[in-house]
Every structure is written in C-alpha cells, then in structure tokens.
mmCIF file of the C-alpha atoms, coordinates in Angstrom:
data_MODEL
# 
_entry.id   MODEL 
# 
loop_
_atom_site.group_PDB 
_atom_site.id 
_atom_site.type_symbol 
_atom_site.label_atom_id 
_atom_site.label_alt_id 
_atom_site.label_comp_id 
_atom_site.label_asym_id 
_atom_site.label_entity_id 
_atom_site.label_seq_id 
_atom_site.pdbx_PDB_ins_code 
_atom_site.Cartn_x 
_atom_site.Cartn_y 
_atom_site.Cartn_z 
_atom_site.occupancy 
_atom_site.B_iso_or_equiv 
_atom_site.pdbx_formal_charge 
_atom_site.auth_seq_id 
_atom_site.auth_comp_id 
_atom_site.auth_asym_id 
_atom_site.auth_atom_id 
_atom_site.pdbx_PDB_model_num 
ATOM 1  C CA . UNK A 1 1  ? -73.292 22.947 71.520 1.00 0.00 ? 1  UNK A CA 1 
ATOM 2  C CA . UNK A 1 2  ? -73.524 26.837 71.468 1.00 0.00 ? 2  UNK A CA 1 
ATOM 3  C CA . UNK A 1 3  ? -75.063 27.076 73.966 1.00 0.00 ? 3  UNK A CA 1 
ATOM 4  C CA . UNK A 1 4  ? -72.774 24.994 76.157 1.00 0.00 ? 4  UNK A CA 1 
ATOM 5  C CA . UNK A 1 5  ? -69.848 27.605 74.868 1.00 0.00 ? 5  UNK A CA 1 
ATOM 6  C CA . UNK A 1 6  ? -72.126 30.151 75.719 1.00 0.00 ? 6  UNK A CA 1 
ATOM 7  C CA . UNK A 1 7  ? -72.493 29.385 79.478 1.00 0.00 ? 7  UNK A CA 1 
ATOM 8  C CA . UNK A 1 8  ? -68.829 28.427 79.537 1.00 0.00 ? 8  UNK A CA 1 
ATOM 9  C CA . UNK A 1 9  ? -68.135 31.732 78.526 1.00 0.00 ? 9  UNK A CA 1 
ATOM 10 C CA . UNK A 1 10 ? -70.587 33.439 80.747 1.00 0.00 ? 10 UNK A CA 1 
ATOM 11 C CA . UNK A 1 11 ? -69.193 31.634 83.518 1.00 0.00 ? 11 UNK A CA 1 
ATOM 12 C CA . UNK A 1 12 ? -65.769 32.564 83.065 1.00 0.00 ? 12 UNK A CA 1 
ATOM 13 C CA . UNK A 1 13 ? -66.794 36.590 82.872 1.00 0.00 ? 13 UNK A CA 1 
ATOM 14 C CA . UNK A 1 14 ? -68.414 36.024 86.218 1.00 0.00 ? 14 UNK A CA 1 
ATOM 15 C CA . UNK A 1 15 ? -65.277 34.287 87.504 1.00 0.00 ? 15 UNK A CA 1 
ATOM 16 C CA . UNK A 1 16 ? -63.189 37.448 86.242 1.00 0.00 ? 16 UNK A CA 1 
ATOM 17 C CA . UNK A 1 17 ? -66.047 39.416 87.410 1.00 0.00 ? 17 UNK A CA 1 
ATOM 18 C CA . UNK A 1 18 ? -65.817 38.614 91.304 1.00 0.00 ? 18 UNK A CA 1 
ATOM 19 C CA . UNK A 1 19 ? -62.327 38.424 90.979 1.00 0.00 ? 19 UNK A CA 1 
ATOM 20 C CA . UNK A 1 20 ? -61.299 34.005 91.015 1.00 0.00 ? 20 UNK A CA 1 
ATOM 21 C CA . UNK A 1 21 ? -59.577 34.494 87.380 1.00 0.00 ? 21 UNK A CA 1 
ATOM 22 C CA . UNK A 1 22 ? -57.003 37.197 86.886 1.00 0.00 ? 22 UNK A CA 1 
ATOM 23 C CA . UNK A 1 23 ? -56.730 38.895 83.953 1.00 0.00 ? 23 UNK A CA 1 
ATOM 24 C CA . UNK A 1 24 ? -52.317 38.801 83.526 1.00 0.00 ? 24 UNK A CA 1 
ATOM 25 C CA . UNK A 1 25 ? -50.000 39.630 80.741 1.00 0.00 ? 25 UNK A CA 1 
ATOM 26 C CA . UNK A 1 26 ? -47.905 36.688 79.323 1.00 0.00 ? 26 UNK A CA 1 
ATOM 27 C CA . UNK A 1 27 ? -44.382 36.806 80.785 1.00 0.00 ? 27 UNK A CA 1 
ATOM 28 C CA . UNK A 1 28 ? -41.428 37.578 78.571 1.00 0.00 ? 28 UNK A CA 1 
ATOM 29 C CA . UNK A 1 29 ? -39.440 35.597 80.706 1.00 0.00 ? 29 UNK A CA 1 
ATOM 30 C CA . UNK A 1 30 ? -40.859 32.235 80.368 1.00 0.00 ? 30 UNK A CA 1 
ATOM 31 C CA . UNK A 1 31 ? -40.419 30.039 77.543 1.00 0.00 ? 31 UNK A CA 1 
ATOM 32 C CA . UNK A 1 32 ? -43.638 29.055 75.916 1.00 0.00 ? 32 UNK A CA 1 
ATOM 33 C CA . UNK A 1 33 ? -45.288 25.957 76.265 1.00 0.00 ? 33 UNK A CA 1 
ATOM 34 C CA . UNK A 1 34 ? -44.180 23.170 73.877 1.00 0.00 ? 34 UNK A CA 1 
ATOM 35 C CA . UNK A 1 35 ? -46.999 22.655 71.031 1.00 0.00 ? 35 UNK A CA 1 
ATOM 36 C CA . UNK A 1 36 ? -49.471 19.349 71.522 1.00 0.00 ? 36 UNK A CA 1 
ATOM 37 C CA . UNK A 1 37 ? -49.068 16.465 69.504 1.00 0.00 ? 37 UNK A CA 1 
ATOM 38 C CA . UNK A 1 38 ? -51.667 16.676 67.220 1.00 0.00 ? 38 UNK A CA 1 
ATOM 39 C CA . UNK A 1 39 ? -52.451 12.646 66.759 1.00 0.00 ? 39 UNK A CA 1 
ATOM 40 C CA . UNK A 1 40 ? -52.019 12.257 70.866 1.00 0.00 ? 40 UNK A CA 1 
ATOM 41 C CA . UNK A 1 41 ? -54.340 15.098 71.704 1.00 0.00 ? 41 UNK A CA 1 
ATOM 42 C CA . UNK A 1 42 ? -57.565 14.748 73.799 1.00 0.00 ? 42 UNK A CA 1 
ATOM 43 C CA . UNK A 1 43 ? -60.986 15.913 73.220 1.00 0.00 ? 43 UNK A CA 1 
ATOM 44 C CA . UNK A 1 44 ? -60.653 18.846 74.698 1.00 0.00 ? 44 UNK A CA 1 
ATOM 45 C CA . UNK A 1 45 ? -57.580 19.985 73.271 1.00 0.00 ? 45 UNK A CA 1 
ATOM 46 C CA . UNK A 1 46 ? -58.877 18.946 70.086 1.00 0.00 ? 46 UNK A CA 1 
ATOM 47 C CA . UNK A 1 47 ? -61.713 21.101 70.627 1.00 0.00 ? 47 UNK A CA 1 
ATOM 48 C CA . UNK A 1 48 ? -60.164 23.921 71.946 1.00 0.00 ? 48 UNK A CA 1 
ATOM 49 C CA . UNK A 1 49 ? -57.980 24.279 69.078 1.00 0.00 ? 49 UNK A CA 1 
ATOM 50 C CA . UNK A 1 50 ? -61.037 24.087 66.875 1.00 0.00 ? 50 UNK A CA 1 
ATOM 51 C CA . UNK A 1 51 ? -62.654 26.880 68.325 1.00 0.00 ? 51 UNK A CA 1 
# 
C-alpha cells in the first residue's frame, strides 16, 4: 500500500512539475466545502481522511 501512495505522490510532483496542477492559495472569498458524512462516505474519502 506504500508504495501505491508513493507513486501517487510521485506522480502528482511530476504533474506540478510540468506544470498540469497549479499550486493556488485557498480563496477567502469562497465558503468552504460542507464536511462529508462520515457513515455515507466512500472508500476513497474514507481513505483520504485516514491518511
């Protein structure tokens, strides 16, 4: 499983790198994004939050 998060994050470096991904600060003008529901969450978001 590391390794997968490795190459997931290696990926997303070289995605920054070469310029897909931009790096941008959070704006003060939006409202933030409502929180999940924690028994309704996916996989991912349940692994996401673990990480």
């Amino acid at each position: 499983m590391a390794d997968h998060l490795d190459l997931l994050i290696a990926m997303m470096d070289e995605a920054r790198r070469i310029g897909l991904i931009e790096e941008t600060a959070p704006d003060p003008n939006r409202a933030p994004a409502p929180a999940p529901d924690q028994e309704n969450a996916s996989g991912i978001d349940s692994f996401l939050r673990a990480t």
